[in-house]
Structure formats: C-alpha cells, structure tokens
PDB file of N, CA, C and O in Angstrom, chain B, residues numbered from 101:
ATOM      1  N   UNK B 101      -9.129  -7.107   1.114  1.00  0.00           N
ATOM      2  CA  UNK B 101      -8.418  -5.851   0.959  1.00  0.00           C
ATOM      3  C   UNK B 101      -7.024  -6.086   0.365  1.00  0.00           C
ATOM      4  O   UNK B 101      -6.571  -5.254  -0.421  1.00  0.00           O
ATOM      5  N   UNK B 102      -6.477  -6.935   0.626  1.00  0.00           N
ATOM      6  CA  UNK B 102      -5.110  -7.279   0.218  1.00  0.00           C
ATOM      7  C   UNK B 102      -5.047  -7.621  -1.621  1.00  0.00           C
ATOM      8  O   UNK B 102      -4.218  -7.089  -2.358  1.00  0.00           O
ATOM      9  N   UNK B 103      -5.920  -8.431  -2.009  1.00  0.00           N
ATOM     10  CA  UNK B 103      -6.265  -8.995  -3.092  1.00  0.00           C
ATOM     11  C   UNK B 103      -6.620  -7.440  -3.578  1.00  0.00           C
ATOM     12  O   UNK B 103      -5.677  -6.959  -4.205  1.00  0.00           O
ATOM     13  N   UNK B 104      -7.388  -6.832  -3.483  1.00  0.00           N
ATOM     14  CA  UNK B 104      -7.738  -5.579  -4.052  1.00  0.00           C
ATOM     15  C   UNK B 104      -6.222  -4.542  -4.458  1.00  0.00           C
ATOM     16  O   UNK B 104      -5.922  -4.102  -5.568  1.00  0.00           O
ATOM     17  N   UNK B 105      -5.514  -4.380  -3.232  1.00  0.00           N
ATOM     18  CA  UNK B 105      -4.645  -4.022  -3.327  1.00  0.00           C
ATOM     19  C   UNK B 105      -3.279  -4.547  -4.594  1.00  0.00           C
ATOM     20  O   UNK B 105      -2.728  -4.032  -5.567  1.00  0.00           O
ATOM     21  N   UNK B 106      -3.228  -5.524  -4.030  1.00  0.00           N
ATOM     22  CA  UNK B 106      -2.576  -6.164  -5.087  1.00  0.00           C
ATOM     23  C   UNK B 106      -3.093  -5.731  -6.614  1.00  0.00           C
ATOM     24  O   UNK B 106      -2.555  -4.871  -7.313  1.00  0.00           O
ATOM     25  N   UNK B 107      -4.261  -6.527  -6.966  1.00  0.00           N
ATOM     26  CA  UNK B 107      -5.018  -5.710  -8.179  1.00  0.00           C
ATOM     27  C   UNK B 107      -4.313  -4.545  -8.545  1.00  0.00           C
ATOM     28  O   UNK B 107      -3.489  -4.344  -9.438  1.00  0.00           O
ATOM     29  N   UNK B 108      -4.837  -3.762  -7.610  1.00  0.00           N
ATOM     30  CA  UNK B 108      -4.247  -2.067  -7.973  1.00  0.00           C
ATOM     31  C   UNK B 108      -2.780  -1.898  -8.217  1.00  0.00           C
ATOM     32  O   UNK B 108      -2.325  -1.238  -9.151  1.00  0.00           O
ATOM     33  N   UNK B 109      -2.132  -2.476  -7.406  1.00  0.00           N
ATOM     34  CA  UNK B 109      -0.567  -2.193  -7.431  1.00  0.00           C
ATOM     35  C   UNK B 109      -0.534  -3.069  -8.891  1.00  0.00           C
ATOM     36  O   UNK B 109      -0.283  -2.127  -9.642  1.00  0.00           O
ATOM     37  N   UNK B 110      -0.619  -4.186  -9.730  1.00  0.00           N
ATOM     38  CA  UNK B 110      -0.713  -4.447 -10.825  1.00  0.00           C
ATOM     39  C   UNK B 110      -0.820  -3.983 -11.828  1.00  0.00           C
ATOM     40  O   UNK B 110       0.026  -4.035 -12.720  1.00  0.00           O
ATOM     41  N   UNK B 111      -2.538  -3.104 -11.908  1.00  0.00           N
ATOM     42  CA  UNK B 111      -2.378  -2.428 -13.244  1.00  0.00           C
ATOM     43  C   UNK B 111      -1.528  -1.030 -12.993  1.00  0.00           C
ATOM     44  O   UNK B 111      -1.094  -0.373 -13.939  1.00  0.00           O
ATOM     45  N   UNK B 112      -1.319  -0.608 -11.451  1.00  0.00           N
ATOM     46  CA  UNK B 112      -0.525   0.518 -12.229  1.00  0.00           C
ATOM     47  C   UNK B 112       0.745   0.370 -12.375  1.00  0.00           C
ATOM     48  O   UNK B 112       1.358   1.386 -12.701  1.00  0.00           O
ATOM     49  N   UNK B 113       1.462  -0.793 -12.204  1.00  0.00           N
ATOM     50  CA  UNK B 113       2.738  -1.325 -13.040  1.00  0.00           C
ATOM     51  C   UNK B 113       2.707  -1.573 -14.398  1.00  0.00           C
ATOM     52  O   UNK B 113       3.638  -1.383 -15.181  1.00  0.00           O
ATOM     53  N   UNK B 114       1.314  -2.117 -14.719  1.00  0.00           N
ATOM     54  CA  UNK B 114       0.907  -2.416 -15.959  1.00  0.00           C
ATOM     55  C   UNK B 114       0.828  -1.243 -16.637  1.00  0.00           C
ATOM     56  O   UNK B 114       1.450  -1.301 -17.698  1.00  0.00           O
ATOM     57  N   UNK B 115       0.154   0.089 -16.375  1.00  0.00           N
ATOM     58  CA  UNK B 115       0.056   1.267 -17.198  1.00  0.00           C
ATOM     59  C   UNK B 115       1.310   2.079 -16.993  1.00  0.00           C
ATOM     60  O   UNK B 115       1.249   3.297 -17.164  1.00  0.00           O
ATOM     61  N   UNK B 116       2.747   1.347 -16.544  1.00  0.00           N
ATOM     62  CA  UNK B 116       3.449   2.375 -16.396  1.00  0.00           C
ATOM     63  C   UNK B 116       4.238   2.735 -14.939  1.00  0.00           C
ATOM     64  O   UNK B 116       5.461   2.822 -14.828  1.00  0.00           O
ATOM     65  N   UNK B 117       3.591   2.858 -14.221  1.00  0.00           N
ATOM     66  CA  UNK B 117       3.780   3.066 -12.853  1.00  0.00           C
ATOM     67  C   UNK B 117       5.382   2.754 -12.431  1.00  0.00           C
ATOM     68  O   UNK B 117       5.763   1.624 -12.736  1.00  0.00           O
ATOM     69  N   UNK B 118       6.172   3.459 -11.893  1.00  0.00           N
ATOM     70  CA  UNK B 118       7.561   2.645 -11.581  1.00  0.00           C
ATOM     71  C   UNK B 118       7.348   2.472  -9.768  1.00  0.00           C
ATOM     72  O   UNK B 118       7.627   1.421  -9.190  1.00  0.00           O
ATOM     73  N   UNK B 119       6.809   3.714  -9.052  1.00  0.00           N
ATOM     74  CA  UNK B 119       6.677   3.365  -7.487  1.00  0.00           C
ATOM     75  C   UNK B 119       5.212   4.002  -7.183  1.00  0.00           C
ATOM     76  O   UNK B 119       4.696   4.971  -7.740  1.00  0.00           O
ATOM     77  N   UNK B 120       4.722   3.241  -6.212  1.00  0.00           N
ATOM     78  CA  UNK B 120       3.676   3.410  -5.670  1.00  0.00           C
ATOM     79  C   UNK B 120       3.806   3.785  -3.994  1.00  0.00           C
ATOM     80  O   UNK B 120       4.756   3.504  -3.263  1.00  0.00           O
ATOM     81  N   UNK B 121       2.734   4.402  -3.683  1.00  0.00           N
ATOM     82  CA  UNK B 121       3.154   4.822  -2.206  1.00  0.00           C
ATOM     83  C   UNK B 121       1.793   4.508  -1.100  1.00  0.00           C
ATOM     84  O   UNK B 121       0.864   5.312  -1.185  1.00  0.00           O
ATOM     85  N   UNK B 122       1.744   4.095  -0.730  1.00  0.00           N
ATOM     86  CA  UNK B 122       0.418   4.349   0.649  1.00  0.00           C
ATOM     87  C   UNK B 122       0.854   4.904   1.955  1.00  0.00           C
ATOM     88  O   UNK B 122       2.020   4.890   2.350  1.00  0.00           O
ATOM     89  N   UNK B 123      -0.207   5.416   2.625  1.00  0.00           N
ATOM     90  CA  UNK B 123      -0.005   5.321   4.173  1.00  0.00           C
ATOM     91  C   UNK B 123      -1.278   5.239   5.001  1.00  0.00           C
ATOM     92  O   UNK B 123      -2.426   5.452   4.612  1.00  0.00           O
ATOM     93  N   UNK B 124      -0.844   4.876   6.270  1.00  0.00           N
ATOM     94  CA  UNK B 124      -2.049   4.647   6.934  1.00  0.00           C
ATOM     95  C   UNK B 124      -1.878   5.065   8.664  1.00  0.00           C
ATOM     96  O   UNK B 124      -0.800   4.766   9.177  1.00  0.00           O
ATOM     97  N   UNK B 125      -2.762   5.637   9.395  1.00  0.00           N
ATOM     98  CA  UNK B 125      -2.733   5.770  10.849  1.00  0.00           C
ATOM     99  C   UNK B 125      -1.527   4.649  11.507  1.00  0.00           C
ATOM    100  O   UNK B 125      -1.824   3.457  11.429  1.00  0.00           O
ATOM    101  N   UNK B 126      -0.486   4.933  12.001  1.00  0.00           N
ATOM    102  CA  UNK B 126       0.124   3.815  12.973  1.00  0.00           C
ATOM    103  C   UNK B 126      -0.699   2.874  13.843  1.00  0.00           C
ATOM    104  O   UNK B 126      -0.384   1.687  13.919  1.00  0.00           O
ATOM    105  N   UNK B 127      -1.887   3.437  14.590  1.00  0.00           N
ATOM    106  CA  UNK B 127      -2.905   2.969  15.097  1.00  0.00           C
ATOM    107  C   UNK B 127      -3.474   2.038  14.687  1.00  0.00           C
ATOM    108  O   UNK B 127      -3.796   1.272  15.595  1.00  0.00           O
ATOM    109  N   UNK B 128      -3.932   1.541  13.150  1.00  0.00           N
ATOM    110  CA  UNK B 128      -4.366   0.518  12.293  1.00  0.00           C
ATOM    111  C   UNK B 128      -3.323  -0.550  12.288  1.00  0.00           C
ATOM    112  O   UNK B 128      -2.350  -0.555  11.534  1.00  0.00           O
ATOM    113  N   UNK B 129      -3.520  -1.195  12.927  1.00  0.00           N
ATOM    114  CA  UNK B 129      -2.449  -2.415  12.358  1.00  0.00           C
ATOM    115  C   UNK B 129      -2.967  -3.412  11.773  1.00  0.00           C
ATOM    116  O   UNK B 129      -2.450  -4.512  11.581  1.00  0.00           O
ATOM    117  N   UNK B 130      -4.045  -3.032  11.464  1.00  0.00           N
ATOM    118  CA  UNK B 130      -4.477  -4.181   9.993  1.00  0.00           C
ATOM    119  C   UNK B 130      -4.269  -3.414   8.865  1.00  0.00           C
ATOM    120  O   UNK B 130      -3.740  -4.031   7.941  1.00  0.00           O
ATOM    121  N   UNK B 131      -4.502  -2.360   8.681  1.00  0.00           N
ATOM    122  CA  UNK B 131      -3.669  -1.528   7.344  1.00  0.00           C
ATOM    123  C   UNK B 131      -2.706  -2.015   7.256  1.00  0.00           C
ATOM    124  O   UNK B 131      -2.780  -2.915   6.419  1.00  0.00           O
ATOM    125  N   UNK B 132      -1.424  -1.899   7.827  1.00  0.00           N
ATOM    126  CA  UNK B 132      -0.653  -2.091   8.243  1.00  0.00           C
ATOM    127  C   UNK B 132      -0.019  -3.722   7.407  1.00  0.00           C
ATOM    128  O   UNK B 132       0.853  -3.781   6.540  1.00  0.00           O
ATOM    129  N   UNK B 133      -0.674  -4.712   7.925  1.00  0.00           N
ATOM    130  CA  UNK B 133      -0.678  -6.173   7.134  1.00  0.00           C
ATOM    131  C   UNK B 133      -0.570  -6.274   6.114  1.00  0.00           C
ATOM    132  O   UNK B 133       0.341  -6.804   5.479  1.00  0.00           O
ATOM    133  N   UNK B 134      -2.296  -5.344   5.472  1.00  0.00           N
ATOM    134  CA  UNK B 134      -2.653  -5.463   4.340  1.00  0.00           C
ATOM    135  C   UNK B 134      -0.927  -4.881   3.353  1.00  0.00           C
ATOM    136  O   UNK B 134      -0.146  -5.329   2.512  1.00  0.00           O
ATOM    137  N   UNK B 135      -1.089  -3.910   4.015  1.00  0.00           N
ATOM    138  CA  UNK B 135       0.022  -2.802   2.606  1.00  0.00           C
ATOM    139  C   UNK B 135       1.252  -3.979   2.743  1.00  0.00           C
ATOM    140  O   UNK B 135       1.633  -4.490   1.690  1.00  0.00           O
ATOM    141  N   UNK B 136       1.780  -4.348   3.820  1.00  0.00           N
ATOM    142  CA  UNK B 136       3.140  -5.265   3.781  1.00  0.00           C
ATOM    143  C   UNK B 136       3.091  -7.294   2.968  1.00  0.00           C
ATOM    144  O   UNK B 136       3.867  -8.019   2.346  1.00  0.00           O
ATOM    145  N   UNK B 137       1.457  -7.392   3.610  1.00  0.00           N
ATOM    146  CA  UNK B 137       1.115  -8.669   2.529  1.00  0.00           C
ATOM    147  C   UNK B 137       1.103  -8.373   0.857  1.00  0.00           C
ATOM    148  O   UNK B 137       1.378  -9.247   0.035  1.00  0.00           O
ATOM    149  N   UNK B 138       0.658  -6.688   0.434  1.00  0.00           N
ATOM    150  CA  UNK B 138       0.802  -6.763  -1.228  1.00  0.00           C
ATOM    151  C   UNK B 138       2.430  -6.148  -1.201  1.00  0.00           C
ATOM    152  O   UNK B 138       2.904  -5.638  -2.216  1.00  0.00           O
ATOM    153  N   UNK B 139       3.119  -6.246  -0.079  1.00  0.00           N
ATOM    154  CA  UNK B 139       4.499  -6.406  -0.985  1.00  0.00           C
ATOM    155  C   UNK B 139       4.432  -5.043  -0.933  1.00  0.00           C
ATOM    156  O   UNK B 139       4.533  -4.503  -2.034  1.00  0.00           O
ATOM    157  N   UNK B 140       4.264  -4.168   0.206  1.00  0.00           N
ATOM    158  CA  UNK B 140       4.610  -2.771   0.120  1.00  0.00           C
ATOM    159  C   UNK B 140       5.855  -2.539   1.201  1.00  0.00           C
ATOM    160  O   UNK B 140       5.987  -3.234   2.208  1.00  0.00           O
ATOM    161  N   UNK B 141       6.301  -1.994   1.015  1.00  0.00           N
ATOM    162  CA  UNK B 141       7.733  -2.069   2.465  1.00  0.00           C
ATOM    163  C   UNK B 141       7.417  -1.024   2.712  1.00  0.00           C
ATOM    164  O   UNK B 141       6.871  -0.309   1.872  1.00  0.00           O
ATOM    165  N   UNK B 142       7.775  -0.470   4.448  1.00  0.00           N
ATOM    166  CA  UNK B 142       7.116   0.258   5.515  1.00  0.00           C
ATOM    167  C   UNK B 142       8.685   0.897   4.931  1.00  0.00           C
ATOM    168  O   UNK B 142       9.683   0.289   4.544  1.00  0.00           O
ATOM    169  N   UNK B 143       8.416   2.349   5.056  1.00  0.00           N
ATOM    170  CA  UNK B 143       9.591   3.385   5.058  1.00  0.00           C
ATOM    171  C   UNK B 143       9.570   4.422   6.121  1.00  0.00           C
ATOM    172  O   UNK B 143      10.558   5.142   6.265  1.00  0.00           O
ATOM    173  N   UNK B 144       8.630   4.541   6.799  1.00  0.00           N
ATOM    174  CA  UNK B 144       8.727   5.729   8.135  1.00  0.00           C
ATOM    175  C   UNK B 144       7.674   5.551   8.684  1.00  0.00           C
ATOM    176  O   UNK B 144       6.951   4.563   8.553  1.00  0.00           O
ATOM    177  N   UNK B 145       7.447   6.692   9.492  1.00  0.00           N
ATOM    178  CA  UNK B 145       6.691   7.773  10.440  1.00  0.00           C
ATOM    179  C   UNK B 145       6.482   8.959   9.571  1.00  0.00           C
ATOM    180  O   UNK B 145       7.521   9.311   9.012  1.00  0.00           O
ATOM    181  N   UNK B 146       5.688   9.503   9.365  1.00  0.00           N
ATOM    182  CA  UNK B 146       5.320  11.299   9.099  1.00  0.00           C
ATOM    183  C   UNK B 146       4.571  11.475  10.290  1.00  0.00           C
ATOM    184  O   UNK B 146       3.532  10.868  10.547  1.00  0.00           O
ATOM    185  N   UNK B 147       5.147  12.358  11.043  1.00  0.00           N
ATOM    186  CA  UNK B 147       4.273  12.410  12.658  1.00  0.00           C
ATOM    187  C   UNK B 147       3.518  13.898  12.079  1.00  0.00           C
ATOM    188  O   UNK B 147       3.847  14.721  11.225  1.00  0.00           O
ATOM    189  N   UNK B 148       2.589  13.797  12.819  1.00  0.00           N
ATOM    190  CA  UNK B 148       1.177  14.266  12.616  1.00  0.00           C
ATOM    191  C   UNK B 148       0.913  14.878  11.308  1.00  0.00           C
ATOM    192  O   UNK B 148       0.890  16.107  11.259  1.00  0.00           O
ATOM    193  N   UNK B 149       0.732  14.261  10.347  1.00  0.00           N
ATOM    194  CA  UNK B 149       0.735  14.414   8.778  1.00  0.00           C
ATOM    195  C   UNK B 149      -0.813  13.975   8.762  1.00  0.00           C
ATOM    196  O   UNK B 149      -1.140  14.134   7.586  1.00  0.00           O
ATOM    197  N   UNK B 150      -1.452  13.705   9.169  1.00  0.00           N
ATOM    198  CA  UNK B 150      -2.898  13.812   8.691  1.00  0.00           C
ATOM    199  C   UNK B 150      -4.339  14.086  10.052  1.00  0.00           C
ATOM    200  O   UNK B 150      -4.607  13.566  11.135  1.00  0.00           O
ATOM    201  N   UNK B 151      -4.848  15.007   9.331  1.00  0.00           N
ATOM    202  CA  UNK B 151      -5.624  16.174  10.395  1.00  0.00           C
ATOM    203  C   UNK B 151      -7.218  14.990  10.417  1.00  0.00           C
ATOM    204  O   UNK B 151      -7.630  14.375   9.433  1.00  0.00           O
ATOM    205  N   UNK B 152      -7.803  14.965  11.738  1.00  0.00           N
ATOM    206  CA  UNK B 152      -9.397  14.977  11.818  1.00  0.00           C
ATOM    207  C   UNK B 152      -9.672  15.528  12.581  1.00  0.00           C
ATOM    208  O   UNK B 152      -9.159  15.670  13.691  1.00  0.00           O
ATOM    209  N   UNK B 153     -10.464  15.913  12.174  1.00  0.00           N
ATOM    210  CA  UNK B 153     -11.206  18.008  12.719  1.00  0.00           C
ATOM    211  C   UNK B 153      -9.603  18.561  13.315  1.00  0.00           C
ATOM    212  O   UNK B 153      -8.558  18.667  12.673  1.00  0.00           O
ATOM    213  N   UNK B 154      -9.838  18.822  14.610  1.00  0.00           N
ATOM    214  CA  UNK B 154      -8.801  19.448  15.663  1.00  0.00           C
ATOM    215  C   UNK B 154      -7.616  17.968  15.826  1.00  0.00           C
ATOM    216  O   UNK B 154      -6.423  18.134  16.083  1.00  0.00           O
ATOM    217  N   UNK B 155      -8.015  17.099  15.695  1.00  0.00           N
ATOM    218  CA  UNK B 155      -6.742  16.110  15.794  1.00  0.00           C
ATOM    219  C   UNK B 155      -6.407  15.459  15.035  1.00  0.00           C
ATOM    220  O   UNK B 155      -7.137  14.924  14.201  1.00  0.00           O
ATOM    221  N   UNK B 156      -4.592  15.271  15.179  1.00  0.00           N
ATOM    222  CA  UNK B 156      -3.640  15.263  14.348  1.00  0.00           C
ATOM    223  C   UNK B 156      -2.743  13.563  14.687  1.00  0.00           C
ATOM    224  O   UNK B 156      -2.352  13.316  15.828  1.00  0.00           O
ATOM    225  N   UNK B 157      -2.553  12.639  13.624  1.00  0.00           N
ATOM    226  CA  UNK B 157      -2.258  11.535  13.947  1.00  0.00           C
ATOM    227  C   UNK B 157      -1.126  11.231  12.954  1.00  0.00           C
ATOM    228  O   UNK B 157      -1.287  11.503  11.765  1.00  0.00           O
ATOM    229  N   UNK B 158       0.109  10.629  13.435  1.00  0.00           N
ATOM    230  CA  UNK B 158       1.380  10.018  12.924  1.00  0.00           C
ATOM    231  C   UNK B 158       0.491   9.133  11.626  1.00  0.00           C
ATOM    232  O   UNK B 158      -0.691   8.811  11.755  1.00  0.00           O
ATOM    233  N   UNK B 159       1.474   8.779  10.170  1.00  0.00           N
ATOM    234  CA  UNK B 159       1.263   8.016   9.427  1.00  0.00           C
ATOM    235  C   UNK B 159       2.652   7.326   9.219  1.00  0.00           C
ATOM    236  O   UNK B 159       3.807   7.732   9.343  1.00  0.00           O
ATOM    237  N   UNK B 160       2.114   6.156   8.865  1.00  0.00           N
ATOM    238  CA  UNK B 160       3.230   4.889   8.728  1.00  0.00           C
ATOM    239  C   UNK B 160       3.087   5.200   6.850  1.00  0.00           C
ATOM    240  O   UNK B 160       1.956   5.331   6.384  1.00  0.00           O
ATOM    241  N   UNK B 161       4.165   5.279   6.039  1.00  0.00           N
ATOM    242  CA  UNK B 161       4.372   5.591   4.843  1.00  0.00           C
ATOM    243  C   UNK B 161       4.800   4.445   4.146  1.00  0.00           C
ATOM    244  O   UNK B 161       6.011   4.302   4.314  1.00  0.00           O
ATOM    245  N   UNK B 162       4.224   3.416   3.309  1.00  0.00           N
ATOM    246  CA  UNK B 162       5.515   2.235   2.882  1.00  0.00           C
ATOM    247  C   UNK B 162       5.330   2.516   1.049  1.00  0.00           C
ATOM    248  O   UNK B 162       4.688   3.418   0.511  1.00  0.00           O
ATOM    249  N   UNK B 163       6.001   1.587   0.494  1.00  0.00           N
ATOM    250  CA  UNK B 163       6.258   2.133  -0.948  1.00  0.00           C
ATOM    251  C   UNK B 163       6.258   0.589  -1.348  1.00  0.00           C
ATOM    252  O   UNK B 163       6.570  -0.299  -0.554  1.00  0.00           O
ATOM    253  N   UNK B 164       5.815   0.340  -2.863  1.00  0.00           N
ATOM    254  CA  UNK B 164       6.645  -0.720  -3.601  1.00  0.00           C
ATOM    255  C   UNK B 164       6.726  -0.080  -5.009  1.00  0.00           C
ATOM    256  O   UNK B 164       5.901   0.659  -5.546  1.00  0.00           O
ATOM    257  N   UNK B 165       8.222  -0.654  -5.608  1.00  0.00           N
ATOM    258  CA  UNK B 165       8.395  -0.325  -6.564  1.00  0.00           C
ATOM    259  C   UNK B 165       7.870  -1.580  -7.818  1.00  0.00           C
ATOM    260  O   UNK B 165       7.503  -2.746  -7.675  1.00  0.00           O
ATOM    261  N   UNK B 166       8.023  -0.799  -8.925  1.00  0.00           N
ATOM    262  CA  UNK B 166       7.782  -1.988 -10.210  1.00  0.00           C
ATOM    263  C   UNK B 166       8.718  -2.852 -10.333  1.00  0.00           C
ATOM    264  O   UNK B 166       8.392  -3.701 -11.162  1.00  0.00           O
ATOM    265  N   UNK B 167       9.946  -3.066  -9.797  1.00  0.00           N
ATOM    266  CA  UNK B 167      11.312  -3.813  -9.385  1.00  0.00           C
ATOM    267  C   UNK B 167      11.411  -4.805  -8.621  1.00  0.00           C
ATOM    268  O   UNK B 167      12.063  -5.840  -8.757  1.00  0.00           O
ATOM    269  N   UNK B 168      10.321  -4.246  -7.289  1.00  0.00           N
ATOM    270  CA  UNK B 168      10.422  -5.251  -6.329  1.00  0.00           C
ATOM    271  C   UNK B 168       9.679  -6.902  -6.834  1.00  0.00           C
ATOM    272  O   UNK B 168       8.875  -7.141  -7.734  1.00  0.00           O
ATOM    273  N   UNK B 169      10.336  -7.822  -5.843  1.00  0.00           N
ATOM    274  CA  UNK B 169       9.470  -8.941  -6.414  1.00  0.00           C
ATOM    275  C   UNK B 169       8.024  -9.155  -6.348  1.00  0.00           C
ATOM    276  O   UNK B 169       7.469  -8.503  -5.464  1.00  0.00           O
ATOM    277  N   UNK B 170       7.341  -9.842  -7.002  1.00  0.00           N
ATOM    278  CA  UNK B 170       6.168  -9.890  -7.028  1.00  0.00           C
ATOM    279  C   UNK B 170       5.578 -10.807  -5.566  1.00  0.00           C
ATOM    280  O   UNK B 170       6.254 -11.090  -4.578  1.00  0.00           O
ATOM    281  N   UNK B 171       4.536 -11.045  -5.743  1.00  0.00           N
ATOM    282  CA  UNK B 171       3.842 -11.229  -4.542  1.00  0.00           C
ATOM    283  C   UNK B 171       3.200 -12.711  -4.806  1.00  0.00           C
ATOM    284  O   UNK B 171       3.116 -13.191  -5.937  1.00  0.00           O
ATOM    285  N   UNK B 172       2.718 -13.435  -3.512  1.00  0.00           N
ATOM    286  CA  UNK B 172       1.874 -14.478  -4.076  1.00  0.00           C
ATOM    287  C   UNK B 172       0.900 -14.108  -3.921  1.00  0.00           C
ATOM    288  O   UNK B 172       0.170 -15.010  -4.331  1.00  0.00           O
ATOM    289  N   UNK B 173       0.172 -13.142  -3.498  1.00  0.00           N
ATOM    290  CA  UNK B 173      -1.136 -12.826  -3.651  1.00  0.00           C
ATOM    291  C   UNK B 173      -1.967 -12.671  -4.707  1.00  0.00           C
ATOM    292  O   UNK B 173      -1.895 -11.650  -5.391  1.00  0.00           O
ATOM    293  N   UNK B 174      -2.696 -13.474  -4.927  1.00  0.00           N
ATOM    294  CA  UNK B 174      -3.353 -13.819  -6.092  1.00  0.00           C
ATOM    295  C   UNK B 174      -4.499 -12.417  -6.254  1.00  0.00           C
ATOM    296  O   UNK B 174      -5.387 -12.157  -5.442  1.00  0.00           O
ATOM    297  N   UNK B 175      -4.243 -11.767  -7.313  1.00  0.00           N
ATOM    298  CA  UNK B 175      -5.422 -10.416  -7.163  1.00  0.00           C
ATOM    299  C   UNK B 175      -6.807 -10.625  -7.722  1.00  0.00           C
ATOM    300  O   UNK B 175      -6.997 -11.586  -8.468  1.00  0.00           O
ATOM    301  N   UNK B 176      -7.854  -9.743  -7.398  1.00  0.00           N
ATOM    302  CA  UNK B 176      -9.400  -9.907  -7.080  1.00  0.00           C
ATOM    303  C   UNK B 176      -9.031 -10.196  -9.183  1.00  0.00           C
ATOM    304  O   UNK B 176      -8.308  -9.690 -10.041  1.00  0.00           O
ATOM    305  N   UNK B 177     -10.478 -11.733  -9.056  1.00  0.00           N
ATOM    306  CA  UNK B 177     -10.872 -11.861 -10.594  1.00  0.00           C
ATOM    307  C   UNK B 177     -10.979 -10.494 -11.552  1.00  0.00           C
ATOM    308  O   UNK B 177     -11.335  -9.400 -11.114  1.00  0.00           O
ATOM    309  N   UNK B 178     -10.615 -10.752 -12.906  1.00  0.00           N
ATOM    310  CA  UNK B 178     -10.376  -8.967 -13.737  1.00  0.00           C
ATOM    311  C   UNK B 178      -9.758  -8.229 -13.970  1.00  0.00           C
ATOM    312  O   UNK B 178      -9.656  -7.467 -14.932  1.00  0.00           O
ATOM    313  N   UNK B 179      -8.900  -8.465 -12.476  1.00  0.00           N
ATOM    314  CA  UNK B 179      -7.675  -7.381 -12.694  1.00  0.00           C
ATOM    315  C   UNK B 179      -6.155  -7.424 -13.375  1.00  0.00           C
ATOM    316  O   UNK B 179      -6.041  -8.484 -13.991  1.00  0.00           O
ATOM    317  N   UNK B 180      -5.457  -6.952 -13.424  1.00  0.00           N
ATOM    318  CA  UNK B 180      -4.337  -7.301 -13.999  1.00  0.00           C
ATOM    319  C   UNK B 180      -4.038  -8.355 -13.352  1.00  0.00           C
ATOM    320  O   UNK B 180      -4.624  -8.679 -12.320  1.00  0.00           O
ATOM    321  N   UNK B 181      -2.942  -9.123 -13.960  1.00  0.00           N
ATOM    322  CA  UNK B 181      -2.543 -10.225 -13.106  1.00  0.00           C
ATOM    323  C   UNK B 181      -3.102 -11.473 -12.665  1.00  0.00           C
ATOM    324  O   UNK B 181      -2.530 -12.524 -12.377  1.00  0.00           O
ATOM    325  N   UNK B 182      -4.342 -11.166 -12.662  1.00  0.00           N
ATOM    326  CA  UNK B 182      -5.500 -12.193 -12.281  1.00  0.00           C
ATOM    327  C   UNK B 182      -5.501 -13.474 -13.192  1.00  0.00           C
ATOM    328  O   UNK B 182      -6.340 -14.357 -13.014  1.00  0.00           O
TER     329      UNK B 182
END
C-alpha cells in the first residue's frame, strides 16, 4: 500500500499536481503509517466528517506537497519514479 501510494503521489507531481490530500478513520492506524511512510504529514482531526449508514466517525487529514522532500520509498514497478 505504501509503494502504491507513493506511485500515485508521483505521477500526480509528475502531471502537475502542487498538493495532495488524504484522510482516513483515526481508528485505522495502519492507514495512518501508510499515508506518513509516503511522506504525507498528518494536519488534523475533521470530527465526524465521514457518515456509515447512521454512524459518524472523526478523520485524520494529512497533505504532501510537490516541495516536500521526497521519500525513500521505492514506488510499485511502472510508475512514475520507479
């Protein structure tokens, strides 16, 4: 997942991209890894920002820009960077 990620955060620096954004359940703390191993930095809480059915759960928001340094994560064969 990380390698994938990476990938992605690549070409869309490559096509342009200046910031990218994810988020994920606070609850996941392997999301969590993944987004901070491709070099995403954690920027908040959005408390109850995403609905399943009747319940409502906090998201952890992080960002990397096309600025920040690059990563050693080597991304999945194909992709940019690779």
């Amino acid at each position: 997942a990380t390698r994938a990620l990476a990938g992605a955060a690549a070409w869309g620096f490559a096509d342009g991209l200046f910031r990218l954004e994810l988020g994920h359940r606070v609850n996941n703390p392997a999301s969590c890894r993944v987004a901070t191993r491709s070099g995403f930095a954690a920027e908040g809480i959005e408390r109850a920002k995403l609905r399943y059915g009747d319940e409502r759960f906090d998201v952890e928001t992080h960002a990397r820009l096309a600025t920040d340094p690059a990563t050693a994560v080597v991304p999945l064969p194909g992709s940019v960077g690779s």
